[in-house]
C-alpha positions as CSV (number, residue, x, y, z in Angstrom):
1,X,150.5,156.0,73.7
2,X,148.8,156.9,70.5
3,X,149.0,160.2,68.4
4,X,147.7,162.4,70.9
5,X,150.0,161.6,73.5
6,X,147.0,159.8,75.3
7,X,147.3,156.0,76.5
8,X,144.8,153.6,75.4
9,X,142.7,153.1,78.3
10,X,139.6,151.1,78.7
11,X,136.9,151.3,80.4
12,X,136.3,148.9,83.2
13,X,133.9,146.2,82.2
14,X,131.2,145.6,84.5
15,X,131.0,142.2,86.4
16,X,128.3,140.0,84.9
17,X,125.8,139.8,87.9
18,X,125.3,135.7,88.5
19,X,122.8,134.1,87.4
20,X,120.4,132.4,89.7
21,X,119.7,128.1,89.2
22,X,115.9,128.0,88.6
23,X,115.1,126.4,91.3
24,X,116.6,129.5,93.3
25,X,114.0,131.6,91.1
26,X,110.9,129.5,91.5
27,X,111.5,130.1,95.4
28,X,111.6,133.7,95.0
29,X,108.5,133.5,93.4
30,X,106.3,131.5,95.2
31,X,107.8,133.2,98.7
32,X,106.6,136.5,97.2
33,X,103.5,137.9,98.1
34,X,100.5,138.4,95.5
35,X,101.1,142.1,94.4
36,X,105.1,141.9,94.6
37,X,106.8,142.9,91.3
38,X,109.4,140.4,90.1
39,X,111.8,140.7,87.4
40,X,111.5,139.0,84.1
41,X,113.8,135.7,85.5
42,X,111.7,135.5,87.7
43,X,108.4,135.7,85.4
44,X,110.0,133.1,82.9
45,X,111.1,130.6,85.6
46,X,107.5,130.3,87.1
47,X,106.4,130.3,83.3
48,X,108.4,127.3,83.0
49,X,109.7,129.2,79.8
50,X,112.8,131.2,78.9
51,X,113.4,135.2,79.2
52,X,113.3,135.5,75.3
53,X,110.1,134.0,75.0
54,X,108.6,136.7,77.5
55,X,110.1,138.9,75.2
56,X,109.0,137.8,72.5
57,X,105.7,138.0,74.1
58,X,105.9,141.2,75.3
59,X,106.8,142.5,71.9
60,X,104.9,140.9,70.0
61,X,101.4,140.5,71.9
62,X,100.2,138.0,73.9
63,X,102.0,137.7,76.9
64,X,101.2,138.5,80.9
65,X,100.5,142.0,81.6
66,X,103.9,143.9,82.9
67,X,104.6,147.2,84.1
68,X,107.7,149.5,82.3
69,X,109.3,152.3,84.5
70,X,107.6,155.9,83.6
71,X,111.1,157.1,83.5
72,X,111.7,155.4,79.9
73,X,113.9,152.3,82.1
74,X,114.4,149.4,80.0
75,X,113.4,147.5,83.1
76,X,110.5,145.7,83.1
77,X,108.3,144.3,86.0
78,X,105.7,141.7,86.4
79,X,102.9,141.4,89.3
80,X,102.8,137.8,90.8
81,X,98.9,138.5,90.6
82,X,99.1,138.5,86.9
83,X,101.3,136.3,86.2
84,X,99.3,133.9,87.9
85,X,96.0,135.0,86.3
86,X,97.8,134.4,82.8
87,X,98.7,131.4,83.2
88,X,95.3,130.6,85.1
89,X,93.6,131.5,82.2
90,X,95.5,129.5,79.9
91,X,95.3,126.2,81.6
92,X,93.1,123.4,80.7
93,X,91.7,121.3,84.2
94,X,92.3,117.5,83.4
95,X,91.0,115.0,85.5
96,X,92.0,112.2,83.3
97,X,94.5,111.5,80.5
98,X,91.4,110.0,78.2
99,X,89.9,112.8,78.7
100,X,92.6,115.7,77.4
101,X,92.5,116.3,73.8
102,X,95.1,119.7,73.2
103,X,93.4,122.2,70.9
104,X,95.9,122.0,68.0
C-alpha cells in the first residue's frame, strides 16, 4: 500500500490484436468489393509496402486518397477504388525488359 492507504493497482493492459500474415491481407483485399473501405494493413499489403510508408505518405503528401472519421478518430480508411487508381496511375506498362528504362 502506499502513503494513502491505496494499493498499487494497474490498469489492465489491452491484448495486442494479432496481426494478420500478408498473404491473409492481400486476400481481404482483392475479395473486397470496389467501393469497400479497408484499413491501412490492408492498403499497405496490396501496396506491396509497409504501414509507415502510408504514413509517411499520408503525412507528408503524395499518397492514395483516404478517408479520416468526422468524429476526430485516429482511424483512417482507404477505398479499394482508389487505391487501385493510385497505383494505376503510377505504373509503367512494359512489354519488354529492353524496352523499360526507370525514370531516375
Amino acid at each position: 500500500m502506499n502513503q494513502e492507504g491505496l494499493a498499487n493497482v494497474k490498469a489492465p493492459r489491452r491484448k495486442p490484436k494479432p496481426r494478420l500474415a500478408k498473404v491473409e491481407l492481400l486476400s481481404i483485399f482483392w475479395a473486397a468489393p470496389n467501393d469497400a473501405r479497408l484499413s491501412r494493413e490492408v492498403a499497405a499489403a496490396a501496396c506491396d509496402r509497409s504501414v509507415a510508408w502510408l504514413e509517411s505518405l499520408a503525412t507528408n503528401g503524395g499518397g492514395p486518397v483516404f478517408l479520416k472519421d468526422s468524429q476526430g478518430s485516429r482511424r483512417v480508411w482507404y477505398l479499394k477504388r482508389d487505391l487501385l487508381a493510385w497505383l494505376e496511375a503510377r505504373s509503367t506498362r512494359v512489354y519488354s525488359t529492353s524496352d523499360y528504362h526507370p525514370v531516375r
